[in-house]
N, C-alpha and C positions, 0 to 999 in steps of 0.2 A: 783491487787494481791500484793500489795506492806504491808511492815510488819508496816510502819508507826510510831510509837511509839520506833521501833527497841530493845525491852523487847524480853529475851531469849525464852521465851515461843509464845512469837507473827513468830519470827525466825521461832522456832523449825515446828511452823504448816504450816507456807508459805514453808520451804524447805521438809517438809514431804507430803507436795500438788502437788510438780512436779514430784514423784515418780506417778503419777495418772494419767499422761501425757504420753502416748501411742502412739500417733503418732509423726513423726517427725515434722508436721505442730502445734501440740499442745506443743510439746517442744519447739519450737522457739519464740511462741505467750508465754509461761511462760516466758522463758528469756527476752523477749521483755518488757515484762511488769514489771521485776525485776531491770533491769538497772536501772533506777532513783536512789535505794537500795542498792544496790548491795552489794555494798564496806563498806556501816555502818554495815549491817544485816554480813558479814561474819567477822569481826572485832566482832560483838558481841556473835558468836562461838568460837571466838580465834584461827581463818584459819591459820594455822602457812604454810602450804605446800606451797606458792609460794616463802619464804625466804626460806625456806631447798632448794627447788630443786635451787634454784639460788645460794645458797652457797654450795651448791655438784657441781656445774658446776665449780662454779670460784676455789674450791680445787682444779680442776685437768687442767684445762684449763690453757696452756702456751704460747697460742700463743698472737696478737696483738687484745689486746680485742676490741681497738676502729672502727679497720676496720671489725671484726669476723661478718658474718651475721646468725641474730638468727631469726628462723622463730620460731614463739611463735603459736600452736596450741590451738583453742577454747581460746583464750588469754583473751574473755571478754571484762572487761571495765579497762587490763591492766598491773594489782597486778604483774603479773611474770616479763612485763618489768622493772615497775616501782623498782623491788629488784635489774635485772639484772642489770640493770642503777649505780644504787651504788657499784659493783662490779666493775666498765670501760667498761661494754659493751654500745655500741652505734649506733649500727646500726640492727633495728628490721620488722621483715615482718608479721604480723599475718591473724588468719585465724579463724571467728566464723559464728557460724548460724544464730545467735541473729543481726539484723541489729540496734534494741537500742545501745544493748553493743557496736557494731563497732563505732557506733556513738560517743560514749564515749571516746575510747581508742582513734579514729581518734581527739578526743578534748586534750587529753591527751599530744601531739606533739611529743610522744616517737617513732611514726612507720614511718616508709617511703613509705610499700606499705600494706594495708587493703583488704582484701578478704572474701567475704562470701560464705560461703561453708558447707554444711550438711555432716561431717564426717560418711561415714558407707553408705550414698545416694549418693554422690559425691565424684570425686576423690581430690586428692592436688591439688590446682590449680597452681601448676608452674611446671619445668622439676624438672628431677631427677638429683643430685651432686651437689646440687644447695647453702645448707648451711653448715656452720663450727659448727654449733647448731641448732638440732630442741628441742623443750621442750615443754610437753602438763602436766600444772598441775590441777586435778579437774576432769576432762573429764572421763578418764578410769575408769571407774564404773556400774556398773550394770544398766542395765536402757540408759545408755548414747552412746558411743561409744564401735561397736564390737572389738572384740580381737582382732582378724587379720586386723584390723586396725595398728597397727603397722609395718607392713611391707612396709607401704606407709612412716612411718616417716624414714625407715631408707634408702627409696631410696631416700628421699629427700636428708638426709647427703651428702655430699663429704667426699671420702674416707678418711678416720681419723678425720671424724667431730663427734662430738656425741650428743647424742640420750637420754636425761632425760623424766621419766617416772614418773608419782606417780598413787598410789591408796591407798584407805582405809584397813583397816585391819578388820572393826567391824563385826559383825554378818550376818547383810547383804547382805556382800560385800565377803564372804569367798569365795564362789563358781567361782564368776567371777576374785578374784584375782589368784586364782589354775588356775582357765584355761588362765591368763593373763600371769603366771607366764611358762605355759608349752608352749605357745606359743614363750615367749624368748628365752629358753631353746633349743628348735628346731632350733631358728632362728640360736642360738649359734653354734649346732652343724652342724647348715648346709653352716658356714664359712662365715657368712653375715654378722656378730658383733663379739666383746667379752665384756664380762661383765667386766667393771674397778666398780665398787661399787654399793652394795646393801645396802640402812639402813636402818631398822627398827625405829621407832620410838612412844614412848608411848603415850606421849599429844601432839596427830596430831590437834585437835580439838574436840570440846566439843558434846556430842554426840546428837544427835538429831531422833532416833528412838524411837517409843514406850515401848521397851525393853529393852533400853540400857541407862545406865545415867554415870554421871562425863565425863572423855575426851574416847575416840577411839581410836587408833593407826593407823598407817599407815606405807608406806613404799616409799622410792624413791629410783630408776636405774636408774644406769647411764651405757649407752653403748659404743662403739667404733666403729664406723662402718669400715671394713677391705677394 
């Protein structure tokens, strides 16, 4: 399942193929089979979301970035470390379903501990208060990982650690950003986080739906865990 040639239109039909992937077994066997890919094919949508959400951390982020432990959710074959890394951060834990992609990242030399784990089937696999930064970018979208999935990242947090989120903005993706978005909301009001920064952003990446053409928008949050 690999786009091979890496032409926008070869892209567009490999990632509008894993939307067609329904089980959690048949999504992992897509990722699996993407890795080799991975990092050319979203380079040729123009993935901008792993530099935002890595420069919305390092904006507010004060403390000792070398020691800070970032556990990097559905991390892939890497992209989020690889921004956080140019920031000062230096010490990464992540966690995918895809045993290719871990494969990759664990080539990578950027992690120290690699976990596979079907988000939404399986829990986090470490305790809770555990890092200074959790951050899942990609993942939260329709199709992929449930809402309420986020309640696990923010128990991962230690208290004052935070909590970076992204999802799309496009047509698609409206329904599951509303109920993404009320689930934080909740989380907020029930004294579990606060929101330090929301931002919208217009050319998240280049759209890849039947219905949609030029870029997509999206959005990245950034939490506080209390």
């Amino acid at each position: 399942m690999s786009a091979g040639c890496n032409t926008f239109e070869a892209v567009k039909a490999l990632i509008s193929s894993a939307h067609k992937s329904c089980t959690a077994r048949e999504k992992i066997n897509f990722y699996n089979s993407w890795a080799e890919n991975y990092e050319q094919d979203v380079a040729v949508i123009a993935y901008h979301a792993p530099n935002l959400a890595a420069s919305c951390i390092s904006a507010h982020f004060s403390g000792d970035r070398e020691a800070a432990v970032v556990l990097d959710v559905a991390c892939g074959t890497g992209l989020v470390a690889k921004q956080m890394k140019t920031f000062g951060f230096g010490h990464f834990v992540g966690i995918d379903g895809s045993e290719a992609m871990l494969k990759l990242a664990q080539d990578s030399g950027l992690y120290q501990d690699l976990r596979q784990s079907m988000l939404g089937v399986e829990p986090v696999p470490f305790p809770s208060d555990s890092f200074d930064v959790v951050v899942i970018v990609g993942a939260l979208s329709v199709g992929q990982i449930p809402v309420n999935v986020v309640r696990e990242f923010c128990k991962s947090a230690k208290p004052g650690g935070y909590i970076c989120m992204t999802t799309r903005s496009n047509v698609d993706n409206l329904e599951y950003k509303a109920a993404l978005e009320r689930e934080l909301k909740q989380m907020e009001h029930e004294g579990l986080w606060t929101c330090v920064e929301v931002t919208e952003v217009q050319d998240w990446e280049r759209a890849v739906s039947e219905h949609e053409e030029g870029y997509i928008s999206g959005v990245v949050y950034l939490y506080k865990k209390q």
